[in-house]
C-alpha positions in Angstrom: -121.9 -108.9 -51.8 -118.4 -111.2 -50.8 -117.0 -108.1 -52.0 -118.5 -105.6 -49.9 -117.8 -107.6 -46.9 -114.1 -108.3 -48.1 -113.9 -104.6 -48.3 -115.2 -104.0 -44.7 -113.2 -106.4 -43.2 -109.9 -105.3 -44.7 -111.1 -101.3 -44.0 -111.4 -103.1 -40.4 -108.4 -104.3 -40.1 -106.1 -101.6 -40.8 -107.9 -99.2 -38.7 -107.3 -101.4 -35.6 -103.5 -101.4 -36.9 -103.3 -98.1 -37.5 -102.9 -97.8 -41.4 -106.3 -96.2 -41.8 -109.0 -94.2 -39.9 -112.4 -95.9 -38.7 -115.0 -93.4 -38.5 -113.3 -90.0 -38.5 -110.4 -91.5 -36.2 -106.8 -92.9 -36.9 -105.1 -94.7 -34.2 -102.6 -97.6 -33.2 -105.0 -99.8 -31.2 -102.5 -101.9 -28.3 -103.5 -105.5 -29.9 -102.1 -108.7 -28.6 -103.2 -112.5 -28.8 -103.9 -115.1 -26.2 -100.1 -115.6 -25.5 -99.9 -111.7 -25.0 -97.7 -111.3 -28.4 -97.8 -107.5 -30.1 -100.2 -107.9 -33.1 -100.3 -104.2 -33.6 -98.2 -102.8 -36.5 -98.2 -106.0 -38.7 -102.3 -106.2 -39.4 -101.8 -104.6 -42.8 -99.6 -107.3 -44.0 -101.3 -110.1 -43.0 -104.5 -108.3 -44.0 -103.0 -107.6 -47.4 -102.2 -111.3 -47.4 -105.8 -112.5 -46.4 -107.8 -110.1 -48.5 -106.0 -108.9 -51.3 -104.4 -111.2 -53.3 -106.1 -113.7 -55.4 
């Protein structure tokens, strides 16, 4: 199950950044945090980070 949801986070992820479609549609969402800082285009790495390695 921790797998499933690891899965759906990461999918998540890189289809607000752009790296992967959600549904049946791929695009760059404009994301920024509280401080108004870009946060789109460098998901996948920290997502990579986060989810993929062990």
């Amino acid at each position: 199950m921790k797998s499933s949801f690891t899965d759906i986070f990461y999918t998540i992820l890189l289809g607000l950044d752009g790296s992967t479609s959600i549904g049946r549609i791929q695009e760059m969402y404009d994301l920024k945090d509280e401080n108004g800082n870009q946060l789109s285009g460098e998901i996948e790495g920290y997502a990579d980070k986060c989810f993929q390695e062990k």
